[in-house]
Structures are given as structure tokens and as C-alpha cells.
C-alpha positions in Angstrom: -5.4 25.2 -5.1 -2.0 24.3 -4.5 0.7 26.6 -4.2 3.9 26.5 -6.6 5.6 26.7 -2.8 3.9 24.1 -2.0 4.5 22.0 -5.0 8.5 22.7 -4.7 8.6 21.6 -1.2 6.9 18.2 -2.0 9.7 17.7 -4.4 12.1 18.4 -2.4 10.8 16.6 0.5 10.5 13.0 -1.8 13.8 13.8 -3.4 15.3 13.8 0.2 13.2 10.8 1.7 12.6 8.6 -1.6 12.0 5.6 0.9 9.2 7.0 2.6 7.7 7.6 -1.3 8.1 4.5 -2.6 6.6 3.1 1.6 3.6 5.2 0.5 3.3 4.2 -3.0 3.1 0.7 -2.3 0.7 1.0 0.7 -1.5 2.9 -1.7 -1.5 0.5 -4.1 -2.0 -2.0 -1.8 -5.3 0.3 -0.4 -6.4 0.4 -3.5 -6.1 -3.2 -4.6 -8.1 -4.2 -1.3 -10.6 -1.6 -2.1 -10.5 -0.3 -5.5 -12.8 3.1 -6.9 -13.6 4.7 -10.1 -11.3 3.1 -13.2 -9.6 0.3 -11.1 -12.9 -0.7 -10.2 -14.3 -0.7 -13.4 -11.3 -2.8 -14.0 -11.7 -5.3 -11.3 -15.3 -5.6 -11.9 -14.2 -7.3 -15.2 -12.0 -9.8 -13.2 -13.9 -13.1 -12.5 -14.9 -13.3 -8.9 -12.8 -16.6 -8.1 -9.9 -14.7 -9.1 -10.7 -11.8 -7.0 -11.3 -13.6 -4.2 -7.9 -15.8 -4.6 -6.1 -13.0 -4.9 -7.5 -11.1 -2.2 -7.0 -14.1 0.2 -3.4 -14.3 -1.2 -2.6 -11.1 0.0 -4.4 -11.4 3.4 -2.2 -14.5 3.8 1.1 -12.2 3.2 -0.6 -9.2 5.3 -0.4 -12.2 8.3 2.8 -13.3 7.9 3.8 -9.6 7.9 1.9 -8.9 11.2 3.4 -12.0 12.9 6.9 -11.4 11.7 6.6 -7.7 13.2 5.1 -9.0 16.2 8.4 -11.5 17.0 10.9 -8.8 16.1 8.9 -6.7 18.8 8.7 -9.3 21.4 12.4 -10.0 20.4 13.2 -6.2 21.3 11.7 -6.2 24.3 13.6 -9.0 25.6 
């Protein structure tokens, strides 16, 4: 069970660092797009599987172009 202490200092923590909440809400979303359980899967099991798969492939598409655009800003730092 979680403490009311607890529960305060999560407040306080996302009202000090609301980047790093919305970071985590979107990669969540994102983790559970890519692999989705219990209601959004009942969901996406409704979702014809060309669409699935199109949108799944559109997203590993912008997953790439992320990874390569981090990978030139690193080799840019390090030059």
C-alpha cells in the first residue's frame, strides 16, 4: 500500500519536473502501443491487421529516424 507520504512526494516531485512526466507519459504510451495488455488489447484486437501492422511499421520508421538523429548529434559532440 502506498503511503499518503508517499503519495505527496510524487506530487511534488511531477509538479517540480513536469518534463520528465510528460517524457514518461509518452514513452508509456508509446510501450504500450508497441505492446498493448488487458483493455487496449481488447481494443487493438478489433483493429484490422493491415492497419496494425502499418501503423506499427510507421512508428518503427520514426523510432529510426530518432536513433539516427541522436546518433549524429553524438558523433557531432564528440568532435
Amino acid at each position: 500500500m502506498v503511503s499518503e507520504a508517499q503519495i505527496r512526494a510524487n506530487r511534488a516531485y511531477e509538479k517540480r519536473h513536469p518534463e520528465a512526466v510528460a517524457y514518461k507519459r509518452a514513452r508509456n504510451m508509446a510501450m504500450r502501443f508497441a505492446n498493448p495488455v488487458g483493455k487496449l488489447a481488447a481494443a487493438v484486437a478489433t483493429i484490422d491487421t493491415t492497419t496494425r501492422k502499418q501503423d506499427l511499421e510507421e512508428l518503427q520508421d520514426r523510432v529510426t529516424a530518432a536513433l539516427i538523429a541522436l546518433s549524429a548529434e553524438k558523433n557531432e559532440k564528440g568532435k
